[in-house]
NUGU-152974 format. One record per residue: residue in three letters; y negated, z, x of N, C-alpha, C in turn. Coordinates in steps of 0.05 Angstrom, whole numbers, padded with zeros to 5 digits, always signed. Each point is the difference from the previous one (the first is absolute). Example, Ala and Ser with C-alpha at 12.3 -4.5 7.8 and 13.67 -1.06 7.14 Angstrom:
<recs>
ALA+00114+00156+00264-00024+00000-00018-00024+00000+00018/SER-00021-00014-00007-00024+00001+00016-00022+00014-00015/
</recs>
This chain:
<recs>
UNK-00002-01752+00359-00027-00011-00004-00002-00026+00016/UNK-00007-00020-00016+00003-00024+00016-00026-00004+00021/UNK-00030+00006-00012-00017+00006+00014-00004+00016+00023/UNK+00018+00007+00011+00003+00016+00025-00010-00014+00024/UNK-00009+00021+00014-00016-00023+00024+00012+00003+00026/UNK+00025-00018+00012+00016+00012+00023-00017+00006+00021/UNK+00016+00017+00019-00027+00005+00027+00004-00030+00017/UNK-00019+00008+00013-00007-00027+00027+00020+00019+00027/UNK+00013-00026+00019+00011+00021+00011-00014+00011+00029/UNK+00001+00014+00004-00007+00025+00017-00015+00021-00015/UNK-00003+00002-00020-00018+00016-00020+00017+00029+00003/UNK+00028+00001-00004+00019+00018-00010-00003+00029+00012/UNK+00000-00007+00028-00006+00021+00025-00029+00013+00000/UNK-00018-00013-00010-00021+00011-00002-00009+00017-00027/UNK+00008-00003-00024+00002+00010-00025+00022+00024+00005/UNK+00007+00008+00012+00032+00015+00006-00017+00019+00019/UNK-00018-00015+00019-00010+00026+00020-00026+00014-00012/UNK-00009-00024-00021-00023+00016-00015+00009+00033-00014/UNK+00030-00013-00012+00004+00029-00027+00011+00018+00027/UNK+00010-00009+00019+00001+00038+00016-00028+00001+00008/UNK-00010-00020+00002-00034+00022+00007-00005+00024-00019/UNK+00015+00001-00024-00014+00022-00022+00020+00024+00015/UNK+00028-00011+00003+00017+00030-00005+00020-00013+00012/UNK+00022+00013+00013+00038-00008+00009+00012-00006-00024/UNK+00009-00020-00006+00018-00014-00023+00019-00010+00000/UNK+00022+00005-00018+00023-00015+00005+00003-00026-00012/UNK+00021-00020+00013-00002-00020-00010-00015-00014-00033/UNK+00019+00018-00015-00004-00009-00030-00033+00018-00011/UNK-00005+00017+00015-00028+00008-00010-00025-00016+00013/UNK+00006-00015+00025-00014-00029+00004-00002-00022-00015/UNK+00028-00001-00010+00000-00028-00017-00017+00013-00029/UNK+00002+00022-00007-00016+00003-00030-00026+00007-00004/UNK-00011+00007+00033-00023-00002+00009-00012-00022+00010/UNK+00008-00018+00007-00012-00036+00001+00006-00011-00034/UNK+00019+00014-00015+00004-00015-00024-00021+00013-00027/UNK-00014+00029+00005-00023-00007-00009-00015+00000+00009/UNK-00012+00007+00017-00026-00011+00018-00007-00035-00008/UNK+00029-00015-00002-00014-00039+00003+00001+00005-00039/UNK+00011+00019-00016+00000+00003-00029+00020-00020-00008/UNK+00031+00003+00020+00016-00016-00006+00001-00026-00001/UNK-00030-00014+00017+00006-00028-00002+00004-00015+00023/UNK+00005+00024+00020+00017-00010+00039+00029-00007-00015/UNK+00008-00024+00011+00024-00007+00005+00015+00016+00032/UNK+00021+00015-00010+00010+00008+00030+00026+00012-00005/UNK+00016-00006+00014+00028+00010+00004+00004+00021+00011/UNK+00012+00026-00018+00008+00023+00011+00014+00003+00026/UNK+00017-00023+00012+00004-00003+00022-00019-00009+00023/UNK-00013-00012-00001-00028-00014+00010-00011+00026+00011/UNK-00010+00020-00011-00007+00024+00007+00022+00015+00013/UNK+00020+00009+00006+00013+00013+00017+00007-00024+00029/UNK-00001-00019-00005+00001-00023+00017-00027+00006+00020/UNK-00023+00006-00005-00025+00007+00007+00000+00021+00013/UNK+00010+00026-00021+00002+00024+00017+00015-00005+00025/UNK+00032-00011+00006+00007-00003+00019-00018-00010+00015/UNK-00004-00020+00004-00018-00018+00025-00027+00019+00003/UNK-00014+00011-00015-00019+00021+00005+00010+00018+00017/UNK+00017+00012-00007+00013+00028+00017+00013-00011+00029/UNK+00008-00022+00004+00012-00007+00022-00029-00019+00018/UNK-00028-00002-00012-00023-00009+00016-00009+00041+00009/UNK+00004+00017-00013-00012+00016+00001-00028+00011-00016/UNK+00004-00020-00021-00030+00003-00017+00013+00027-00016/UNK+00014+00007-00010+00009+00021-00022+00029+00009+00017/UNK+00010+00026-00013+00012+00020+00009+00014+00008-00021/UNK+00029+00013-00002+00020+00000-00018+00010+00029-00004/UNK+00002+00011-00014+00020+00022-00005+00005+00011-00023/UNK+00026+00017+00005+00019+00004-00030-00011+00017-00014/UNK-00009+00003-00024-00005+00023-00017+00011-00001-00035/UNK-00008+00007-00010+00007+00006-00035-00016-00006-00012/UNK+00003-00030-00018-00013-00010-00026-00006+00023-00018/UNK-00025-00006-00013+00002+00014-00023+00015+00002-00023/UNK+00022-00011+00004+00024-00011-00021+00022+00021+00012/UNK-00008+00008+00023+00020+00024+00014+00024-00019+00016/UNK-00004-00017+00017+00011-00026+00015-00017-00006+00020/UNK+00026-00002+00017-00007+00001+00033-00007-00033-00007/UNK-00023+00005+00027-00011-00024-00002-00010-00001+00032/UNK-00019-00024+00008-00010-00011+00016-00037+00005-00002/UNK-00016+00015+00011-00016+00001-00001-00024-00016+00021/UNK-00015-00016+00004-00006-00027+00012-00031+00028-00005/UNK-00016-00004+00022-00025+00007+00013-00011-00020+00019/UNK-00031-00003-00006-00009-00016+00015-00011+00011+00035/UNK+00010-00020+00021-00011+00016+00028-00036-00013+00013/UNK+00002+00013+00014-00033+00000+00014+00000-00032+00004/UNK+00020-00014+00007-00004-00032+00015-00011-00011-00038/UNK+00028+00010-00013+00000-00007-00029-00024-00009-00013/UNK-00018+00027+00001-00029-00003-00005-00010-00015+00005/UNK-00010-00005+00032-00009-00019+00010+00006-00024-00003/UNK+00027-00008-00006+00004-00028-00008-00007+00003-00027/UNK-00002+00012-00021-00005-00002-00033-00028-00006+00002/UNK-00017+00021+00024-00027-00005-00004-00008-00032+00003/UNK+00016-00008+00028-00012-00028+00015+00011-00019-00025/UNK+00021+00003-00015+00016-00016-00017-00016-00005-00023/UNK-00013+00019-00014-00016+00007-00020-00021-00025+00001/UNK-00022+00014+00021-00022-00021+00012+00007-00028+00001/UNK+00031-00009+00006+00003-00019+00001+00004-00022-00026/UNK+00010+00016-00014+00013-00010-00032-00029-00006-00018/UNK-00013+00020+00011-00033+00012-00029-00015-00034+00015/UNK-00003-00012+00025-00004-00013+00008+00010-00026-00003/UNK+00019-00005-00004+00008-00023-00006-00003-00003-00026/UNK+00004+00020-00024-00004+00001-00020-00023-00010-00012/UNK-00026+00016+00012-00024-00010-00001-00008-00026-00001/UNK+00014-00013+00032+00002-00031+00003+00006-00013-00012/UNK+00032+00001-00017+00008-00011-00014-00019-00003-00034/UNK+00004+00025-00010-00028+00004-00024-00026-00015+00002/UNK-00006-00007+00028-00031-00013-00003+00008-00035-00003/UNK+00026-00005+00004-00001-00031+00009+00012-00004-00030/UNK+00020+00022-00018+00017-00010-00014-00025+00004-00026/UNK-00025+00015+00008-00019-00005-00024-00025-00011+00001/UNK-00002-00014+00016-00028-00020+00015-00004-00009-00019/UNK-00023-00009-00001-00003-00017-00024+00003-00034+00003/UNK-00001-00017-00014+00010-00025+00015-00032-00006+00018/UNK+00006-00016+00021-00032-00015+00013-00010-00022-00023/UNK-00026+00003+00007-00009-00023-00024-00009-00019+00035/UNK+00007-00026-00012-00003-00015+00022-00015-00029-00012/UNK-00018-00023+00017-00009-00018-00005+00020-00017-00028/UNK-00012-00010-00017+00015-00016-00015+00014-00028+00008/UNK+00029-00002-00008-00004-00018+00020+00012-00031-00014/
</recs>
């Protein structure tokens, strides 16, 4: 799909700690859970996401362990931790915020100003 909308970067880590807020997920049930949630129109590399999980698990935001896909395959199961939260929460607030910012300037209407 050429219309695909890549992410902005630092976005990746935060979309990744959102989907364990629901449940412990393994890699590839993250990526198909950001892939419909954005309805397929996030640009993002299946690598990009386990790239994330690493650096998450080594800040201590999420937590790792082995269990069995529903495909019956050992896998990696990624859970979000107490700091995790707290950074998704503060992260959240931060994104919905700039977002806002951004949305009010990128739809202002033009100034009407003296003729000149």
């Amino acid at each position: 799909m050429s219309d695909m909308v890549p992410l902005l970067k630092g976005t990746l880590d935060i979309l990744v700690l959102k989907a364990l807020s629901w449940t412990p997920m393994h890699g590839i049930e993250i990526t198909n859970w950001l892939a419909e949630r954005s309805g397929g129109e996030l640009s993002f590399d299946e690598s990009g996401v386990y790239q994330a999980l690493y650096r998450m698990e080594a800040r201590g935001l999420i937590e790792a362990e082995w269990g069995v896909s529903a495909n019956n395959r050992r896998a990696r199961f990624y859970a979000i931790t107490p700091d995790g939260r707290r950074h998704l929460k503060a992260e959240t607030r931060q994104f919905v915020r700039y977002g806002e910012l951004l949305t009010s300037i990128l739809t202002a209407p033009p100034e009407t100003r003296g003729a000149r």
